[in-house]
DRENDO-1510 file (C-alpha; in Angstrom, 1 decimal, always signed):
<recs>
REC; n; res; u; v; w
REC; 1; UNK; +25.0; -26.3; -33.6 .
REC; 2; UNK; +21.7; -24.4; -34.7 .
REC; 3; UNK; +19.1; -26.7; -34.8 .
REC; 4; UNK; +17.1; -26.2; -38.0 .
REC; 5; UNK; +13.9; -28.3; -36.8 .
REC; 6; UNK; +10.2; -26.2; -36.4 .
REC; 7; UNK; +10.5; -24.9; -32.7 .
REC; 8; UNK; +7.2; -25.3; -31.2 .
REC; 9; UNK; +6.7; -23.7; -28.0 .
REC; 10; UNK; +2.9; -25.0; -27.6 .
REC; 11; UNK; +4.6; -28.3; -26.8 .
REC; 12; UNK; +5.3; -26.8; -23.3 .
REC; 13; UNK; +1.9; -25.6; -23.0 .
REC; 14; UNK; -0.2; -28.9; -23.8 .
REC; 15; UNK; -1.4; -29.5; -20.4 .
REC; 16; UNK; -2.2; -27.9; -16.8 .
REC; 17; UNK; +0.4; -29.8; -15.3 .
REC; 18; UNK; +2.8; -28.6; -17.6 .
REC; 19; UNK; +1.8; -24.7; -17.3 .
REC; 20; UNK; +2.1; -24.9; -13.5 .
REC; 21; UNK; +5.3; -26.5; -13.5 .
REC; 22; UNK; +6.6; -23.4; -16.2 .
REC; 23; UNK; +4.9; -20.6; -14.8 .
REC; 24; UNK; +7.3; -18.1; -14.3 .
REC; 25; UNK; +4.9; -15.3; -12.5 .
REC; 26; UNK; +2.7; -16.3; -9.1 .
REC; 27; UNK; +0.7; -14.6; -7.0 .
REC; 28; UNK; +1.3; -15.7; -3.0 .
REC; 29; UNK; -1.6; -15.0; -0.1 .
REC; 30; UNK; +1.8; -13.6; +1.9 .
REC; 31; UNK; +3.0; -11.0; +0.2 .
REC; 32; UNK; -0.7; -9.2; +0.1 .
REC; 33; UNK; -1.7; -6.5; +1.9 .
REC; 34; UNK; -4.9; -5.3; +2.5 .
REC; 35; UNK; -5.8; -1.7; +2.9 .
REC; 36; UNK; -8.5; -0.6; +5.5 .
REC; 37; UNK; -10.1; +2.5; +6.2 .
REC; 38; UNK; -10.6; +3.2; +10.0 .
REC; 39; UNK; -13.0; +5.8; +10.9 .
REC; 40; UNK; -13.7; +7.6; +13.8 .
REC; 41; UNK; -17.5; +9.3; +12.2 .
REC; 42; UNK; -19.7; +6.2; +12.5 .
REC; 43; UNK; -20.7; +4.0; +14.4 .
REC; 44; UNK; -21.4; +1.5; +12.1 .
REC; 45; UNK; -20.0; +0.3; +9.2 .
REC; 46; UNK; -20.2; +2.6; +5.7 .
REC; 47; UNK; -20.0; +1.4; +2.0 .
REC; 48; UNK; -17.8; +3.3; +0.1 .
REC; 49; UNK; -19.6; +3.9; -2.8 .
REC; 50; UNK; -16.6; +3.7; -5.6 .
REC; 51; UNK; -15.7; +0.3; -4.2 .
REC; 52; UNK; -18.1; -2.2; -3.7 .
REC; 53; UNK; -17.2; -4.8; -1.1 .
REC; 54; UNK; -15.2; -1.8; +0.8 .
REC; 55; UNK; -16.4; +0.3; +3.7 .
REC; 56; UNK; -15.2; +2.6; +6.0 .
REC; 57; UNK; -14.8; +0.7; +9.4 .
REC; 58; UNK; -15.8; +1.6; +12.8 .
REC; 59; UNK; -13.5; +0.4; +15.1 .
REC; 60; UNK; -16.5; -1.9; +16.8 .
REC; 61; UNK; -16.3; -3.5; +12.9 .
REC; 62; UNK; -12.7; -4.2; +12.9 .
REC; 63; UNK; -13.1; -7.7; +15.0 .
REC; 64; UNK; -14.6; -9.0; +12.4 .
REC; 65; UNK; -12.7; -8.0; +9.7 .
REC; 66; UNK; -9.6; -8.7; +10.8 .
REC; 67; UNK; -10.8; -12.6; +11.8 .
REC; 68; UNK; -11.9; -12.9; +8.0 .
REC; 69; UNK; -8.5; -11.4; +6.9 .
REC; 70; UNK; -6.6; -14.1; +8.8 .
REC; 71; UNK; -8.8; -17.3; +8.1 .
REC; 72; UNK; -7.4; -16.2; +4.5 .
REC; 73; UNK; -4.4; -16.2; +5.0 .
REC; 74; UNK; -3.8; -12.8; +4.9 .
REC; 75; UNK; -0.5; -11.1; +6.8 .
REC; 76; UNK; -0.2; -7.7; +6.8 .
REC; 77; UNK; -2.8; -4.9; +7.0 .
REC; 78; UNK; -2.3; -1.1; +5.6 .
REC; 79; UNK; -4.2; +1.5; +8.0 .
REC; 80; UNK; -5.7; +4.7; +7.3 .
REC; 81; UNK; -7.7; +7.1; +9.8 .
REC; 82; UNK; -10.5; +9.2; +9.0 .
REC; 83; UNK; -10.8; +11.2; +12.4 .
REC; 84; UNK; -14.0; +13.1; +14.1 .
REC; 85; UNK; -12.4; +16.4; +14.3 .
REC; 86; UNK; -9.6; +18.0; +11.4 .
REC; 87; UNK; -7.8; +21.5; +11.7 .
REC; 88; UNK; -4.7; +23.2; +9.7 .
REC; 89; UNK; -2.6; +20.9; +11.7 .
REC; 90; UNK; -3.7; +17.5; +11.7 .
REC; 91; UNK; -3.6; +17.4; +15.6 .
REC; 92; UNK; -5.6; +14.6; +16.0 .
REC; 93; UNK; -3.4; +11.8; +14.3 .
REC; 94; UNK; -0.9; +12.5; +17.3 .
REC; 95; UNK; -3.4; +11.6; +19.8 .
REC; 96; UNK; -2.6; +8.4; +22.1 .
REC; 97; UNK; -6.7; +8.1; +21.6 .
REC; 98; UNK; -6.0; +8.6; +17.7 .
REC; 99; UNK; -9.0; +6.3; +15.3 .
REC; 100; UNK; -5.4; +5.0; +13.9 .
REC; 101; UNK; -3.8; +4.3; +17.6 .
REC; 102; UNK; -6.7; +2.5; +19.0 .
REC; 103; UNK; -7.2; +0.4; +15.6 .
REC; 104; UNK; -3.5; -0.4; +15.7 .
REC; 105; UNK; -3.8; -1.7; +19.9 .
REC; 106; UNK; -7.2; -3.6; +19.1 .
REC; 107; UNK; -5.8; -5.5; +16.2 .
REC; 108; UNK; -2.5; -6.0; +18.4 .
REC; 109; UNK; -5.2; -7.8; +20.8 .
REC; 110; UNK; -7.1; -9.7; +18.5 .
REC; 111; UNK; -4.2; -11.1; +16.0 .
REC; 112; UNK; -0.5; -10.7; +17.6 .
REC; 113; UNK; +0.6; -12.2; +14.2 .
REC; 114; UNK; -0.9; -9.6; +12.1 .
REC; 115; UNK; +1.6; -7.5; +10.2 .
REC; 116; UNK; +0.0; -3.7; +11.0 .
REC; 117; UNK; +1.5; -0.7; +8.6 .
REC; 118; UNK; +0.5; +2.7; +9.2 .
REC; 119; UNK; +0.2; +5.3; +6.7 .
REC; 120; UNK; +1.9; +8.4; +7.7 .
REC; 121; UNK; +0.5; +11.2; +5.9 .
REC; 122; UNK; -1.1; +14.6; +7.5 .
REC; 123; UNK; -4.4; +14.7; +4.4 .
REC; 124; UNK; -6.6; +13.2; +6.0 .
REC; 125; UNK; -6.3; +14.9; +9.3 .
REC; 126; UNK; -6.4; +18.6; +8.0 .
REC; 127; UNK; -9.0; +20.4; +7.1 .
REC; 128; UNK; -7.5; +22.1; +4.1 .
REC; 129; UNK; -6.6; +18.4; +3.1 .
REC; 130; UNK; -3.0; +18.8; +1.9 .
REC; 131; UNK; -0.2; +16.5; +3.0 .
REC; 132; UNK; +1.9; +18.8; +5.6 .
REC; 133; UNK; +1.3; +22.5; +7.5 .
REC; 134; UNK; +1.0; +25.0; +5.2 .
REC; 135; UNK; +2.6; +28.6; +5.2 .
REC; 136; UNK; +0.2; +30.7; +3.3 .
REC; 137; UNK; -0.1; +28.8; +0.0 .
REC; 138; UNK; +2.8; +26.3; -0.2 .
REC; 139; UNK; +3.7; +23.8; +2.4 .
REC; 140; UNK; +5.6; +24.3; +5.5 .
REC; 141; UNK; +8.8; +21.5; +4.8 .
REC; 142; UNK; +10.2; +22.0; +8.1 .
REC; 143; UNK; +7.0; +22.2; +10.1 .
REC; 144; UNK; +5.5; +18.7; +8.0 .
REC; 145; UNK; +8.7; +16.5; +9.0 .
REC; 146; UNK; +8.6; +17.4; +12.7 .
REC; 147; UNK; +4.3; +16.7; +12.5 .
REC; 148; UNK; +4.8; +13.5; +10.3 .
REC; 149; UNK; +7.8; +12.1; +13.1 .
REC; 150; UNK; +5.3; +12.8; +16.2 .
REC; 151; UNK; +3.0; +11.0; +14.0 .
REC; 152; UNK; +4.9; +8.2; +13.2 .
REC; 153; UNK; +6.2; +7.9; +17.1 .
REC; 154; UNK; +2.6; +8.0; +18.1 .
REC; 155; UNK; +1.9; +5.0; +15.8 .
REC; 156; UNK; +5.2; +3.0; +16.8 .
REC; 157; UNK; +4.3; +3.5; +20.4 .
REC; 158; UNK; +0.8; +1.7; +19.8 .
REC; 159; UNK; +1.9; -1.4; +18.3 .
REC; 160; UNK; +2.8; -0.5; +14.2 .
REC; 161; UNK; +5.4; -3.1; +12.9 .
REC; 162; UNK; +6.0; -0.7; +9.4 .
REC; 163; UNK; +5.6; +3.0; +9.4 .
REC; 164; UNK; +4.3; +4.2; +5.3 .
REC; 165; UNK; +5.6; +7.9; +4.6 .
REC; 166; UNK; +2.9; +8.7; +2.0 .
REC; 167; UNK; +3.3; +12.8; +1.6 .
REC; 168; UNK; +6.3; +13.1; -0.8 .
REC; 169; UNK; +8.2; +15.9; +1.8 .
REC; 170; UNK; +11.5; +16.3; +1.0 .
REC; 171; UNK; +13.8; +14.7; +4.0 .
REC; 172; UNK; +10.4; +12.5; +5.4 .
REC; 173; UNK; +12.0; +8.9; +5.8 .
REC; 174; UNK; +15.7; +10.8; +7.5 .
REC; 175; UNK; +13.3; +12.7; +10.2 .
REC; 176; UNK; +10.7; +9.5; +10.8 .
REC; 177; UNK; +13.9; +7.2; +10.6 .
REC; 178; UNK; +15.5; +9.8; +13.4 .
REC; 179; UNK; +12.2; +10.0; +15.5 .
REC; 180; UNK; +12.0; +6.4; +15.6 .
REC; 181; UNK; +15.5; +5.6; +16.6 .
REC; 182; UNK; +15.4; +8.1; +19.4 .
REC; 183; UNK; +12.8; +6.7; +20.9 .
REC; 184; UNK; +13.9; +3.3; +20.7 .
REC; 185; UNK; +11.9; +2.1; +17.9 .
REC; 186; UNK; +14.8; +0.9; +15.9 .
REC; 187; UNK; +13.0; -2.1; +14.6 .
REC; 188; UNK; +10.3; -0.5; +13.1 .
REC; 189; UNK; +10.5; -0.4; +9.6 .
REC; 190; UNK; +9.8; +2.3; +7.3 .
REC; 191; UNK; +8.0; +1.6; +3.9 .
REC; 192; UNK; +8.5; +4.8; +1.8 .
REC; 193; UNK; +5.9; +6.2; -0.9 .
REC; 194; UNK; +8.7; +6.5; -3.8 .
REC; 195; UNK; +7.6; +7.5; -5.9 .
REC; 196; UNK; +4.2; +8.6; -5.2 .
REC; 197; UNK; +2.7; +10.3; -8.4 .
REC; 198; UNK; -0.4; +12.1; -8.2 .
REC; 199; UNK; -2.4; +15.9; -8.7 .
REC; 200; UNK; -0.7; +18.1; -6.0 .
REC; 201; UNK; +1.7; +18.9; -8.3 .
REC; 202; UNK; +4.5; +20.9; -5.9 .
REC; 203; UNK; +5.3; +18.1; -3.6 .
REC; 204; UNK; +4.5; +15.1; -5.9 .
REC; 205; UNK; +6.1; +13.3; -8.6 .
REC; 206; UNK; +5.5; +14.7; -12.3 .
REC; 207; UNK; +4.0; +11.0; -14.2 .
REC; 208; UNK; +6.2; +12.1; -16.9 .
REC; 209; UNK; +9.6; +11.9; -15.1 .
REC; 210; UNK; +10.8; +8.3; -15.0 .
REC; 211; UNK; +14.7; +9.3; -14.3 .
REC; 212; UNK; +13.3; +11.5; -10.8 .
REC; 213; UNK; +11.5; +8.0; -9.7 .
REC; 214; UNK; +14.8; +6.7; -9.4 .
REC; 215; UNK; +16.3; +9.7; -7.9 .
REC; 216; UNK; +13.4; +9.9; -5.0 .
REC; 217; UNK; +13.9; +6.1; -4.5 .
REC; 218; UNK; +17.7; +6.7; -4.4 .
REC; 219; UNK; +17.0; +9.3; -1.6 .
REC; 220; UNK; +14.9; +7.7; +0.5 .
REC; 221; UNK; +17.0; +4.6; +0.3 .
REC; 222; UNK; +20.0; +6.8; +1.9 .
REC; 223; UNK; +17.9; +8.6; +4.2 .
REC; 224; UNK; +16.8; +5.0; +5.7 .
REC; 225; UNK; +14.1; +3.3; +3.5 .
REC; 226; UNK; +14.0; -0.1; +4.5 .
REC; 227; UNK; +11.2; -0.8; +1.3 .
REC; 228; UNK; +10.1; +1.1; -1.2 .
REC; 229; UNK; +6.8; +1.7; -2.9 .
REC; 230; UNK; +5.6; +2.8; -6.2 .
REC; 231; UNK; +2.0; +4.4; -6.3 .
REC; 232; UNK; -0.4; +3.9; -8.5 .
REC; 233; UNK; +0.3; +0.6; -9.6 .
REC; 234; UNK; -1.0; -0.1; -13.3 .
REC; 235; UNK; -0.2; +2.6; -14.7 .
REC; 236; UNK; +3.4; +2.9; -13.8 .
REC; 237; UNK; +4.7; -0.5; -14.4 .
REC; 238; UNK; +7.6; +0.5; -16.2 .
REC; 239; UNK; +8.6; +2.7; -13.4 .
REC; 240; UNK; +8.4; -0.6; -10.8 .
REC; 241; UNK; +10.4; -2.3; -13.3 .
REC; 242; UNK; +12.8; +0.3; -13.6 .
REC; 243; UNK; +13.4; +0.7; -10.0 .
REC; 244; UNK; +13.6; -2.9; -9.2 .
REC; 245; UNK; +16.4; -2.8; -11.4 .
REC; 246; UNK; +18.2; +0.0; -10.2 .
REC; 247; UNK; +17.8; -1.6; -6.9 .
REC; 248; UNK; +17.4; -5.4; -6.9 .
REC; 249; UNK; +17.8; -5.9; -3.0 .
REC; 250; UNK; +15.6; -3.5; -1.8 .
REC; 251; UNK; +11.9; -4.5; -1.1 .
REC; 252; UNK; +9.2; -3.5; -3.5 .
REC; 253; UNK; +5.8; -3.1; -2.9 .
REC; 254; UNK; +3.5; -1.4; -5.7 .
REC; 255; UNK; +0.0; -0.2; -4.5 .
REC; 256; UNK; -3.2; -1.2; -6.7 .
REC; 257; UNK; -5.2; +2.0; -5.7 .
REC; 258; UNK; -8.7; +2.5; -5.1 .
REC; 259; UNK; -9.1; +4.3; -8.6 .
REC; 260; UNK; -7.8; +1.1; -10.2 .
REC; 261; UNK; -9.9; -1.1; -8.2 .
REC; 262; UNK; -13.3; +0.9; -9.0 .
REC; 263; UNK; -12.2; +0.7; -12.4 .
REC; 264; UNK; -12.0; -3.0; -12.9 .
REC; 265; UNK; -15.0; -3.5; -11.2 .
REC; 266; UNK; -17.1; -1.2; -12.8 .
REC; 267; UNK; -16.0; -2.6; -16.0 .
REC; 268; UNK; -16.8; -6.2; -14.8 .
REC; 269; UNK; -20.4; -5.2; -13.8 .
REC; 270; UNK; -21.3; -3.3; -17.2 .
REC; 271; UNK; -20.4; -7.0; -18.6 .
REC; 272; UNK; -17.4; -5.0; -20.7 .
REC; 273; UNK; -15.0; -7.6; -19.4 .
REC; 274; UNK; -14.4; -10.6; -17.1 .
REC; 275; UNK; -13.7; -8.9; -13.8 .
REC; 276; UNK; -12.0; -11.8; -11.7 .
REC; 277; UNK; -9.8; -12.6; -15.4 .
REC; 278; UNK; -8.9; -8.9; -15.3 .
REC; 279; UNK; -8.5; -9.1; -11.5 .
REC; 280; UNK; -6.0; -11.9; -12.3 .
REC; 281; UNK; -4.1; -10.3; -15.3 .
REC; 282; UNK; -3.8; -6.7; -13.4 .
REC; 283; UNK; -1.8; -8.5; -10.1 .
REC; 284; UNK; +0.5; -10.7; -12.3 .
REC; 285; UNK; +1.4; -7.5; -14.3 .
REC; 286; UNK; +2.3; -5.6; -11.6 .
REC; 287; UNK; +4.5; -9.1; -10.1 .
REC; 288; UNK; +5.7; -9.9; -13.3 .
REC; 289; UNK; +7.0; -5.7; -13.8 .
REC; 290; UNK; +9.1; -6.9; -10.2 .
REC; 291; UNK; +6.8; -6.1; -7.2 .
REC; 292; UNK; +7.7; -8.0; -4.3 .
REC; 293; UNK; +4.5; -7.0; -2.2 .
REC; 294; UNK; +1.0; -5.7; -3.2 .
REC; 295; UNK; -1.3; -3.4; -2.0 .
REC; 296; UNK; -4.9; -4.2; -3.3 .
REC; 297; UNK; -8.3; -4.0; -2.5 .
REC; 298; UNK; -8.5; -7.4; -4.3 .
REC; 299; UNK; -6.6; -8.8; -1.5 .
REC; 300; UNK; -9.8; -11.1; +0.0 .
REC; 301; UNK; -11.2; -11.8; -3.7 .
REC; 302; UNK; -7.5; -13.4; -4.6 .
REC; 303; UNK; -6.6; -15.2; -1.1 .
REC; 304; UNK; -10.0; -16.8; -1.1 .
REC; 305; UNK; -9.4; -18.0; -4.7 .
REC; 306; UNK; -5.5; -19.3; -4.0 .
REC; 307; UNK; -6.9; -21.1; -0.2 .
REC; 308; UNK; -9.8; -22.5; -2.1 .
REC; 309; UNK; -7.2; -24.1; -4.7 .
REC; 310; UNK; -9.0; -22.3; -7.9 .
REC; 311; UNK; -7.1; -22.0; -10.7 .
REC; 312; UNK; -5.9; -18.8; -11.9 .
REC; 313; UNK; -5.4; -19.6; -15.0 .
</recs>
């Protein structure tokens, strides 16, 4: 029978015990990951200008760091290199001496425990600052996956548990899956950008195509994603949803990106909004749309709040 009696769902919201014990959505210090910017141009430690609280990290800062990461309760770090030197082929992120190879060997050495992802992606090593080898105008497919596997290899060989294909090439995950294997680095896992949306419009995603997010994370499932990723975040929640869906057993991880991170705060310092509410609101979204992992540069902001016990809500 129908019961015809008021329903009154504030009845299950009356206290705190009572909204902690419902609480469908929660945000857990071990499925964070914090991203870090390892460069090889300074000596000291820079401020990145967008992101207050976030600096481009010498590798005589990274001790440091990576203590404070842990005494949070943090598990798992993302990597990216910023080298001394860039040319048309991104030579220097193969280097055994590689900013990202020594970071990856010294955090190895200062926290065994410490999950260590390395983004695989050629941008930030070229000096024409596009994801692959280029062939006049457009980029070189073939040329990109055999650079991105060395790459990935390189990384593996120094002490990466997760490799992160970030530069949408067509075949990427099959020839870093291949590379890997070959050289006996089966267990290494490969976290695939996929989708990856963004402005270089002939290798990535179009915002406006929901039905090719699934098809790229369809194809990088088969080629031998072992997680996926959706990038930007906030702004393509449906999309997480969508693929966590499609694929409920594969690992999700959605990446809160800089832009998103400068945005919030900026708003919180003009006094627009309440920046650690918004903080809060932004990371349950993205949970609560079906990411199983998180990228975010709020990562120390929201493991300091859940190890000092503060409520979020």
């Amino acid at each position: 029978m129908t019961s015809t009696l008021p329903l009154r769902l504030t009845r299950l919201r009356k206290t705190p015990a009572v909204r902690a014990m419902l609480q469908e959505t929660h945000l857990h210090t071990e499925q964070l990951i914090a991203p870090l910017f390892i460069t090889a141009l300074h000596n000291t430690s820079q401020p990145i200008k967008s992101m207050p609280g976030h600096y481009q990290l010498p590798l005589s800062a990274l001790d440091d760091e990576i203590k404070m990461l842990v005494s949070l309760g943090i598990q798992s770090v993302l990597l990216f290199g910023i080298p001394s030197k860039k040319n048309a082929f991104g030579t220097q992120s193969l280097s055994k001496h590689g900013i990202i190879q020594q970071a990856i060997r010294r955090i190895k050495t200062l926290a065994p425990e410490l999950l260590v992802i390395a983004d695989v992606c050629l941008c930030e090593y070229t000096d024409h600052g596009h994801c692959g080898i280029l062939d006049g105008d457009c980029i070189d497919n073939d040329a990109t996956l055999k650079t991105l596997a060395k790459q990935a290899v390189s990384f593996a060989e120094a002490g990466a548990d997760w490799i992160a294909p970030s530069s949408m090439t067509d075949g990427m995950v099959f020839a870093i899956r291949t590379a890997l294997d070959k050289k006996n680095y089966s267990r290494v896992a490969i976290l695939s950008y996929a989708p990856q949306f963004g402005d270089r419009k002939t290798y990535q995603m179009n915002p406006c195509n929901a039905n090719e997010a699934l098809r790229e994370a369809a194809l990088d499932i088969n080629e031998g994603a072992d997680l996926l990723m959706v990038k930007p975040a906030m702004q393509y929640l449906d999309i997480i949803h969508r693929i966590k869906i499609r694929f409920p057993d594969v690992p999700l991880c959605a990446y809160q990106v800089s832009g998103e991170y400068a945005m919030l705060k900026a708003a919180g310092a003009a006094g627009i909004i309440d920046e650690k509410q918004a903080m809060i609101e932004s990371l349950v979204a993205i949970k609560r749309a079906g990411a199983d992992l998180i990228i975010t540069y709020f990562a120390k902001d929201i493991a300091s709040a859940l190890k000092n016990m503060h409520p979020l809500y």
